[in-house]
C-alpha positions as CSV (number, residue, x, y, z in Angstrom):
1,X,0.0,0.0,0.0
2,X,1.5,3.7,-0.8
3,X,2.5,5.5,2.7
4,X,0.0,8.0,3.0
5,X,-2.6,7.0,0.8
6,X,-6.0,7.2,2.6
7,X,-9.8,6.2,1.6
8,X,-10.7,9.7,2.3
9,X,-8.1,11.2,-0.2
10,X,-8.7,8.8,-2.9
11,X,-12.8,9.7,-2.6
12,X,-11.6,13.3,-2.6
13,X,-9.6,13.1,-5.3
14,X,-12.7,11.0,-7.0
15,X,-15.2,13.6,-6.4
16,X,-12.8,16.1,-8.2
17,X,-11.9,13.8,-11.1
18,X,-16.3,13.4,-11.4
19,X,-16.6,17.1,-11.6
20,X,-14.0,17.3,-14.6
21,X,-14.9,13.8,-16.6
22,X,-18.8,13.5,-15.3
23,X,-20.0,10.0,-14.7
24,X,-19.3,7.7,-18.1
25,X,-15.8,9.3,-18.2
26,X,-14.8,8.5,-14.6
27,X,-12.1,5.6,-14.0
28,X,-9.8,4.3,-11.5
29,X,-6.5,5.3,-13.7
30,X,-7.8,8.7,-13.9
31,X,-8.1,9.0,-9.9
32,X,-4.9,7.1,-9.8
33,X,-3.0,9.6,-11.9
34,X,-4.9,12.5,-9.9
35,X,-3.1,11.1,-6.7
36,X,0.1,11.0,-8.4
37,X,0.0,7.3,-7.7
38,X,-0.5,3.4,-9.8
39,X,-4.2,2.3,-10.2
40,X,-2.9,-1.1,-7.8
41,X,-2.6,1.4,-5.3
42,X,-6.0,2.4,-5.0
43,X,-7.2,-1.4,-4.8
44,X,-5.9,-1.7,-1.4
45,X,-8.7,0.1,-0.5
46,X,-11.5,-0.8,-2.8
47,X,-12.2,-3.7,-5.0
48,X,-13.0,-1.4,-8.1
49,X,-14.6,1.2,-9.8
50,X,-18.3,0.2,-8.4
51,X,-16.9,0.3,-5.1
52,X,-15.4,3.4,-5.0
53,X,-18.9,5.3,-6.7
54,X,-20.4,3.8,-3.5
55,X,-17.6,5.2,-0.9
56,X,-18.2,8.6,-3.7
57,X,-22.2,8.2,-2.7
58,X,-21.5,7.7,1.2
59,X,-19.9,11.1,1.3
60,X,-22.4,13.1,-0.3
61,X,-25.0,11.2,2.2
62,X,-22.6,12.0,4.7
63,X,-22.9,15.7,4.4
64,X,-26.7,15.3,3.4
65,X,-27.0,13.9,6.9
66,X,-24.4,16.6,8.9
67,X,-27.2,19.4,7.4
68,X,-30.0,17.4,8.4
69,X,-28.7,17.3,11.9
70,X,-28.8,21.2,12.3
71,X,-32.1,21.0,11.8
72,X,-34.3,22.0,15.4
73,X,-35.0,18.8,16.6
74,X,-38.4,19.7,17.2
75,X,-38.8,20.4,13.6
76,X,-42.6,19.6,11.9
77,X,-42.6,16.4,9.5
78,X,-43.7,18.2,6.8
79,X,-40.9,20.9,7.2
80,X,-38.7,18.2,7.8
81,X,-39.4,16.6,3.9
82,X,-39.5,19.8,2.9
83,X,-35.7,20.4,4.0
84,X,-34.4,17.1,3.2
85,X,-35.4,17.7,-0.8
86,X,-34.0,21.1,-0.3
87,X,-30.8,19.7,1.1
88,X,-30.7,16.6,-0.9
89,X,-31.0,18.2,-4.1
90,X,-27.8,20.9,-3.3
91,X,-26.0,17.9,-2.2
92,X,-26.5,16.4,-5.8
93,X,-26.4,18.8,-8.0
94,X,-22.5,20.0,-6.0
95,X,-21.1,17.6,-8.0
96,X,-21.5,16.8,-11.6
97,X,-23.7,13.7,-12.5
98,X,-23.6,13.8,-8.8
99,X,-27.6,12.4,-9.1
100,X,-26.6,9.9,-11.8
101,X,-23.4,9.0,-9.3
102,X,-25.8,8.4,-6.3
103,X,-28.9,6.3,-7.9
104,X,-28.4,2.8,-7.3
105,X,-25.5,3.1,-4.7
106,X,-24.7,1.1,-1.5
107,X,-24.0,2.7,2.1
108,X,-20.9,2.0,3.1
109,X,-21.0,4.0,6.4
110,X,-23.8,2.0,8.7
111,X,-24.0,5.0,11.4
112,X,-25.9,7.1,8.3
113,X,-28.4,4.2,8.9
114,X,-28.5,4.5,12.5
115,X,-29.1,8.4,12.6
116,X,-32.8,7.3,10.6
117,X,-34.1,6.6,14.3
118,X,-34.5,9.7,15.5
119,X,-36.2,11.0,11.9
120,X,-38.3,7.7,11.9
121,X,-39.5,8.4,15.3
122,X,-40.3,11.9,15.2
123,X,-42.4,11.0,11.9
124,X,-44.7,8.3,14.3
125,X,-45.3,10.8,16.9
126,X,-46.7,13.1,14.5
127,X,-49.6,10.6,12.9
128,X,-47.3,8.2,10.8
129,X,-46.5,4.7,10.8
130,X,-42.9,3.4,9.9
131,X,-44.5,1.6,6.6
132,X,-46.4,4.9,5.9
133,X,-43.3,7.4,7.1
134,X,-40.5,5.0,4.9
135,X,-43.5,5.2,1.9
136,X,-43.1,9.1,2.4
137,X,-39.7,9.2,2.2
138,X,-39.4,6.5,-0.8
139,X,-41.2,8.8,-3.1
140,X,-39.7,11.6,-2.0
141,X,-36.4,10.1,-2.8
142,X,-37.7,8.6,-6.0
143,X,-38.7,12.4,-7.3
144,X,-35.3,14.0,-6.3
145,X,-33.4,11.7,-7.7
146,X,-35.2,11.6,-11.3
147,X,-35.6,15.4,-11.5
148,X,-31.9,15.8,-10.4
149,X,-31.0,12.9,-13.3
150,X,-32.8,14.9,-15.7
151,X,-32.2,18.4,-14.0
152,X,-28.5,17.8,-15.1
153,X,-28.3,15.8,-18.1
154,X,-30.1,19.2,-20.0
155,X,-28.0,21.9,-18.1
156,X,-25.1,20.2,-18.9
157,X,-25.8,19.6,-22.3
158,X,-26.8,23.1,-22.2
159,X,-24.2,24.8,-20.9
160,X,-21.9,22.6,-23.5
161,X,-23.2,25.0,-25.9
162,X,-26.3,22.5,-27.1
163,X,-29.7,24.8,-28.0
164,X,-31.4,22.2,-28.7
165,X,-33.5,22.4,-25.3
166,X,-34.0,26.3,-25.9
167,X,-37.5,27.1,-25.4
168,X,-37.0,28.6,-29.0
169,X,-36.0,25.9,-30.6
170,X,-38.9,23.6,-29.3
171,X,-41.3,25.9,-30.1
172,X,-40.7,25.6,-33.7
173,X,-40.4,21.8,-33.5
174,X,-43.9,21.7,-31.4
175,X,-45.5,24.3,-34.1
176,X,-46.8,26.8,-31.5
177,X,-49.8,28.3,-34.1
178,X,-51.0,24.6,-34.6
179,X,-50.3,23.3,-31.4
180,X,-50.4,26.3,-28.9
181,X,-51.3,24.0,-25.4
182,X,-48.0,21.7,-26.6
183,X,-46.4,25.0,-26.8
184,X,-47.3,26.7,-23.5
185,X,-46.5,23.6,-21.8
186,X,-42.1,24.3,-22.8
187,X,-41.9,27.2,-20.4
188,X,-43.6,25.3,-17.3
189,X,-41.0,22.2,-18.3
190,X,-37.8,23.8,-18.5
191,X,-38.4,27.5,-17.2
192,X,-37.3,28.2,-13.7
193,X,-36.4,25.1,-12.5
194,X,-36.2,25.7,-8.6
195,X,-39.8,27.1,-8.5
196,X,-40.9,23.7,-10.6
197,X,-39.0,21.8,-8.1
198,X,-40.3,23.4,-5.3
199,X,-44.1,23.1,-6.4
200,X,-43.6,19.3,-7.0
201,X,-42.5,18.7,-3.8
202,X,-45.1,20.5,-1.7
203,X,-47.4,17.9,-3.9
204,X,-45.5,14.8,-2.5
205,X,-45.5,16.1,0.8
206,X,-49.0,17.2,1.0
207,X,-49.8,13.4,-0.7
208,X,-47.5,11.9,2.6
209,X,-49.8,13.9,4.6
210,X,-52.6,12.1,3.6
211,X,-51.0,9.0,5.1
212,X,-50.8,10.1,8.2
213,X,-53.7,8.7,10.9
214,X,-55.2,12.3,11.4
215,X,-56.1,11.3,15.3
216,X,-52.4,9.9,16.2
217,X,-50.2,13.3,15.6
218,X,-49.2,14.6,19.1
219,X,-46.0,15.8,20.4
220,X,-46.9,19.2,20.1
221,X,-44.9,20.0,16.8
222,X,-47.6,18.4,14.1
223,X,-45.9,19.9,10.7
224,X,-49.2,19.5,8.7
């Protein structure tokens, strides 16, 4: 193993190289060369490439979690979804493909796990179940991760000079005179894409609200 060569400054080093290359472009010879360092000197501390994207995915959750931590403890359920999107989504779009990077990952650190109770607990003493509080949270996750996927995928082609998502450009393909509702609907898909996020996610929370037993919330902190 080369003296000096930690796990945290090869996933360092990782995250960097994923900003530069994106996702498809990523490999263990690039992060090798970043380090100054042979790729069989990274294997000493992960089996390969899918290994270290997971290790790449623990650390974003890390920091997802530190920033949910600050968070009052006495914080409402529904302000509580409503943060973890907020958070969640900075977390991914920090890095790019960073959404891409994170879908389908394993945790490799099991105290992120452990730091649920408190969450999962505070969710059944405001009205939830744990089936109906981990149901809130799957689709939560399931929408932040998909818009993120897609939220990046068109910025970046954007912002590598392709028009071909310009609100222009699909007008003319859509044929606004004939097809004016086709039309109207570009500008609510790709205009202003914080607001669009924010509106879908005060529909998935207000949808986990209606899981809730309406005559179990107590506590004194109901979010809803």
């Amino acid at each position: 193993m080369t003296r000096g060569l930690t796990k945290a400054a090869i996933v360092a080093a990782a995250l960097d190289a994923l900003d530069q290359t994106g996702l498809d472009g990523l490999t263990v010879r690039m992060v090798a060369g970043r380090l100054g360092v042979q790729p069989p000197a990274l294997y000493w501390h992960f089996g390969g490439k899918q290994d270290l994207i997971d290790e790449m995915a623990t650390e974003i959750w890390r920091q997802v979690t530190a920033e949910l931590k600050a968070l009052p403890a006495d914080i409402g359920w529904a302000e509580g979804m409503t943060a973890f999107a907020r958070i969640t989504r900075q977390a991914l779009l920090s890095r790019r493909d960073g959404a891409k990077m994170v879908s389908g990952t394993y945790l490799t650190d099991a105290s992120l796990l452990r730091q649920q109770e408190a969450g999962l607990a505070s969710m059944l003493a405001q009205g939830f179940t744990v089936a109906t509080a981990v149901q809130a949270y799957q689709l939560l996750y399931s929408f932040i991760i998909g818009f993120c996927i897609e939220e990046q995928a068109v910025s970046q082609t954007a912002a590598a000079g392709d028009a071909r998502y310009s609100l222009a450009s699909r007008a003319e393909r859509v044929g606004a005179t004939e097809h004016p509702l086709a039309a109207r609907a570009g500008p609510e898909i790709f205009s202003d894409r914080d607001q669009r996020y924010d509106q879908l996610v005060s529909v998935i929370v207000d949808a986990a609200g209606r899981m809730r037993d309406p005559g179990a919330a107590r506590s004194g902190h109901d979010g809803g």
